[in-house]
C-alpha positions, -999 to +999 in steps of 0.1 A: -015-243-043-032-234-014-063-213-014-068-187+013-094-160+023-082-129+009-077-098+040-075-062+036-055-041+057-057-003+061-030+020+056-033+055+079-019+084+056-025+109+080-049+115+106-072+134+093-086+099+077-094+088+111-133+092+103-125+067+078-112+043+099-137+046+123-166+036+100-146+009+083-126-006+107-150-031+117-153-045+084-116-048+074-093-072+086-065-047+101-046-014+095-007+000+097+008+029+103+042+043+090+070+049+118+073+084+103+037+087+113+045+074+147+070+102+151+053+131+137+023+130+157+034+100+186-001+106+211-022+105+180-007+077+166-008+056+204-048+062+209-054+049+178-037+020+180-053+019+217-089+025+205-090+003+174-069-023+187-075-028+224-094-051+242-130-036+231-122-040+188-089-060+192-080-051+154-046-065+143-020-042+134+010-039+120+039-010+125+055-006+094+092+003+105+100+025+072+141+018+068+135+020+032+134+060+035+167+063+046+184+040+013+201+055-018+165+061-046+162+068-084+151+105-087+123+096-110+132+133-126+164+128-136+166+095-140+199+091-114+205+071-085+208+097-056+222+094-023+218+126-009+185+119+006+167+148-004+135+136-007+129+131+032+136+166+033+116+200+031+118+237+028+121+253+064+129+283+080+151+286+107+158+321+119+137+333+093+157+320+066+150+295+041+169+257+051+160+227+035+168+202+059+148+164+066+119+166+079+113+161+116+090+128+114+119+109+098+146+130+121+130+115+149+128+084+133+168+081+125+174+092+160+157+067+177+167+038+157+201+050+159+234+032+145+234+041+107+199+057+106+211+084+129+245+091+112+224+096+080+204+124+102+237+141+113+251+162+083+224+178+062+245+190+035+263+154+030+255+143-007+265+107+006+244+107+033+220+077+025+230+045+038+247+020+015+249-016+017+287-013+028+272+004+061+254-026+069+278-056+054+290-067+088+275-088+110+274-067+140+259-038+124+231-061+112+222-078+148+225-038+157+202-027+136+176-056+135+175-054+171+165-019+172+136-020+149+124-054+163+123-034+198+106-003+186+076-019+172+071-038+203+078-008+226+074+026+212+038+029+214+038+014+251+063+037+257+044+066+243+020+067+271+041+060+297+059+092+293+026+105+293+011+092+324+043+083+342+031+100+369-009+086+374-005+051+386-046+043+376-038+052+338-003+032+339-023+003+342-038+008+306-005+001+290+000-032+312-007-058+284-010-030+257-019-049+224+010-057+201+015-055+163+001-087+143+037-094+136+076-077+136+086-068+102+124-068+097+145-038+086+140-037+050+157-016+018+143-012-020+165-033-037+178-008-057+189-022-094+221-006-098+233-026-066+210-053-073+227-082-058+241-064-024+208-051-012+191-084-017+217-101+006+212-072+032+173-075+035+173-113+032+203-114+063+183-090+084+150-107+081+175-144+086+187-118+119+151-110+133+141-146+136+173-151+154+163-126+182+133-150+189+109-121+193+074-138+210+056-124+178+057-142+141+082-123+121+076-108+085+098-095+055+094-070+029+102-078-003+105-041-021+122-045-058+115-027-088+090-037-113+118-044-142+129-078-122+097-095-127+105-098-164+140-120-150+122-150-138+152-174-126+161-143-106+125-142-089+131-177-082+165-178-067+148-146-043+118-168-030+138-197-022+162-176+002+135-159+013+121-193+022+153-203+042+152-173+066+128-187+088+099-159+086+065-162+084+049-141+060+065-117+034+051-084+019+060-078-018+060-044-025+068-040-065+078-004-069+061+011-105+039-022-105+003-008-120-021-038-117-048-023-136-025+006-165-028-013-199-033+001-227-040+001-264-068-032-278-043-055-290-046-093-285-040-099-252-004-125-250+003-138-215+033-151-225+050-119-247+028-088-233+054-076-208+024-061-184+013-097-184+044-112-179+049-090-148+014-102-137+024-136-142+055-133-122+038-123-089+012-150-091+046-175-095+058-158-063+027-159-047+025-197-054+061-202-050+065-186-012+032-195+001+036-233+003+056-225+035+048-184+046+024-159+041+022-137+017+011-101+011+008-072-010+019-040+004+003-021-023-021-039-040-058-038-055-086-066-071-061-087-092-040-090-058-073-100-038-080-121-068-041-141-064-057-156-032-069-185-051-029-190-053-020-183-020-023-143-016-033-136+020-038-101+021-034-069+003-028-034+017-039+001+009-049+033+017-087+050+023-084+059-015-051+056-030-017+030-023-028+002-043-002+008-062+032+029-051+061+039-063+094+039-038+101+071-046+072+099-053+072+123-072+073+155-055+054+188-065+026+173-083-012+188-079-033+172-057-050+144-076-089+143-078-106+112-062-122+091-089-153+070-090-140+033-082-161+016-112-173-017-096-179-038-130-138-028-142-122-026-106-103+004-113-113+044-108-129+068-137-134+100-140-174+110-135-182+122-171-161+091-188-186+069-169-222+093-172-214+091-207-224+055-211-257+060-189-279+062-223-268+032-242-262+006-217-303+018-205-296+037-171-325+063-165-336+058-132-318+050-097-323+011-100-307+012-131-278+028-113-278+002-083-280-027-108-257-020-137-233+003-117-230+000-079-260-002-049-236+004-017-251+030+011-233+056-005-244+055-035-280+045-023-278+081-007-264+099-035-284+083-062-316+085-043-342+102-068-322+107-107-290+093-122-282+129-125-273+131-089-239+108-100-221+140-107-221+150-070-190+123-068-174+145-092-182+179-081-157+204-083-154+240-074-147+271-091-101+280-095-091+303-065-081+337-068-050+331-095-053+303-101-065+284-134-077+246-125-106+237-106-104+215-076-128+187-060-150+196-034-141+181+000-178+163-002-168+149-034-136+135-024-156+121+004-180+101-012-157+085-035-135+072-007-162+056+010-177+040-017-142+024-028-139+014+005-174+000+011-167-017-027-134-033-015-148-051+011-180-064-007-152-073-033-132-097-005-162-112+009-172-119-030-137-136-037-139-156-006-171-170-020-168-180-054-144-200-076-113-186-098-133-197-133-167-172-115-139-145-115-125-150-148-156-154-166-168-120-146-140-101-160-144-111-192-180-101-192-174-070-180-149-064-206-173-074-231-201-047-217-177-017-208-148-023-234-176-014-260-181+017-243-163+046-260-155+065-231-144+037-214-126+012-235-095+026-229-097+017-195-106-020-198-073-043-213-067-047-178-096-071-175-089-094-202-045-094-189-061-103-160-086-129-166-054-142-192-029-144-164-054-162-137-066-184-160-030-194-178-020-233-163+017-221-161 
């Protein structure tokens, strides 16, 4: 198995993270941005990727082309398969009244890939208007449509500014040898279960189709399944060594529902019966199955992912504070959620009190308690500065509005916490690089032993000991 040094890449949500890139992107290993990003806010998008990428930073990035969207999806409500594509779609008003038609980021997205992307655009009231895997089953649609997202990751951000400054021959120049994504990822589709077997062969033919078109940039696949597969592990098997014979060079699993770090209850821990573990245990086998010969990623992934580098992981994925894991499909109309404390010692985010709570018995009274039992990063240095009381300002929330009953978190608040995840996930990289799988099995398990004690806690720690069962299992 080979062992590799674990990478984190960035994902831009929106670009009112942009602060957060700046500060961080020196100290990550490179970033992505959503085609429906691209096409919501195009300029944007283009000086970012020219300011963090070009010649002065030369951060890799990656152009994640999206085709998922525009595939059948389980409404997570109702518990059907839907094909009506109503979750790329909002409430709008056209001559003030109410339409709900698709929004105009992934509009603009269907027209300029084209083909069957921008038939699925054309009739907003078509209940079959998501493509199907009969729309791509012949050949020539499949050339058609790899071509087309193969040539809009290497041209539509070029392109961007040249529209732009078509006319100002000094500026033209800027786009002459404009940096290029780290790789092309081929048109991919969330292999959805109730046509299992058809979607697989579409995504594995169209990342087989992209390495035909002998792009001059390594090509990559996206494996996105649901997390009930893992549990069918001849399946998983017969997947990785197709994927092996399409002739790409890395491939991102993306395992839809996949929680690294949601177990619950203190039972004995069984890597071979618990079905969280046998999930687990699944993506290491793929990990160390596909990356004899490719590699591999995690689209959405967190600690345990950065951990499966000591079985061939080479990078994970996420947002500034949020995407380690993701489902296909969201679910829409939910509050905002509050941004948790990332808790160091358990690799996973708690809510302020749950973690205050356990100040008095485990001897935390003064700041250098704090930097030595729970986290010392520049952020919490600042926060932390003079009493441990000053840990609530990471949870600090402001009165309901007018009407409303719930509090919300202050903006500052919010703030904090996503830097100091982000300033922990890179200390935890650099510390995976450095020391051995038994280090990071015999850390977990200590830190289950000190925080799974802890009765505000607890509940939050089975993860640790799943983990530290899975990594250290000789399957």
């Amino acid at each position: 198995m080979p062992v590799v040094d674990p990478s984190v890449f960035l994902r831009l949500g929106s670009h009112s993270e942009k602060d957060y890139f700046e500060k961080v992107i020196p100290f990550v290993d490179g970033y992505i941005i959503a085609a429906n990003l691209v096409e919501s806010t195009p300029l944007a998008c283009a000086s970012l990727v020219f300011r963090f990428s070009g010649k002065k930073k030369n951060t890799p990035y990656l152009l994640d082309p999206m085709t998922y969207v525009f595939g059948a999806y389980l409404d997570p409500s109702i518990n059907v398969v839907r094909h009506d594509l109503d979750w790329i779609k909002s409430d709008q008003k056209r001559k003030k009244k109410p339409v709900r038609d698709f929004k105009r980021s992934y509009k603009g997205l269907g027209e300029v890939f084209g083909g069957p992307f921008a038939e699925a655009m054309c009739d907003n009231e078509n209940q079959n208007a998501a493509i199907s895997p009969s729309d791509l089953s012949s050949d020539e649609v499949i050339t058609q449509v790899s071509k087309t997202v193969m040539d809009y990751q290497l041209q539509r951000i070029p392109n961007i500014f040249r529209d732009v400054i078509e006319d100002d021959p000094v500026a033209a120049e800027l786009t002459e040898g404009f940096p290029l994504p780290l790789a092309i990822i081929a048109p991919y589709f969330y292999i959805e279960p109730s046509e299992e077997a058809s979607w697989i062969d579409i995504n594995l033919r169209m990342m087989k189709e992209t390495v035909s078109l002998d792009p001059d940039l390594p090509v990559h696949g996206v494996l996105c399944l649901d997390h009930s597969i893992l549990l069918e592990r001849e399946k998983i098997d017969k997947i990785a060594q197709n994927i092996l014979q399409t002739g790409i060079k890395g491939i991102w699993l993306w395992i839809s529902k996949l929680n690294e770090d949601e177990l619950t209850g203190d039972k004995e821990i069984n890597v071979e019966s618990t079905d969280k573990c046998m999930k687990l245990s699944a993506v290491r086998y793929l990990v160390e199955t596909l990356s004899n010969q490719i590699e591999v990623y995690n689209m959405h992934g967190g600690f345990f992912s950065l951990v499966l580098s000591k079985f061939g992981m080479k990078g994970i994925s996420h947002g500034v504070g949020y995407g380690e894991q993701k489902d296909v499909v969201p679910v829409i109309g939910q509050a905002i959620p509050i941004v948790r404390y990332y808790l160091p010692n358990i690799h996973r985010r708690l809510g302020v009190p749950d973690i205050e709570r356990c100040f008095h018995s485990l001897g935390i009274r003064e700041p250098n308690d704090f930097y030595e039992q729970i986290c010392d990063c520049a952020i919490c240095r600042g926060v932390v500065n003079s009493s441990v009381r000053q840990f609530r300002l990471f949870g600090e929330m402001k009165p309901p509005k007018s009407g409303k009953q719930r509090s919300t978190q202050t903006p500052d608040a919010a703030r904090r916490c996503r830097f100091h995840f982000l300033l922990t996930r890179i200390r935890e990289r650099d510390w995976v690089k450095k020391v051995t799988l038994q280090q990071i099995v015999d850390s977990l398990n200590s830190s289950n032993q000190k925080w799974g004690n802890q009765p505000t806690v607890q509940r939050y720690c089975p993860h640790l000991k799943a983990w530290g069962a899975v990594l250290a299992n000789e399957d």
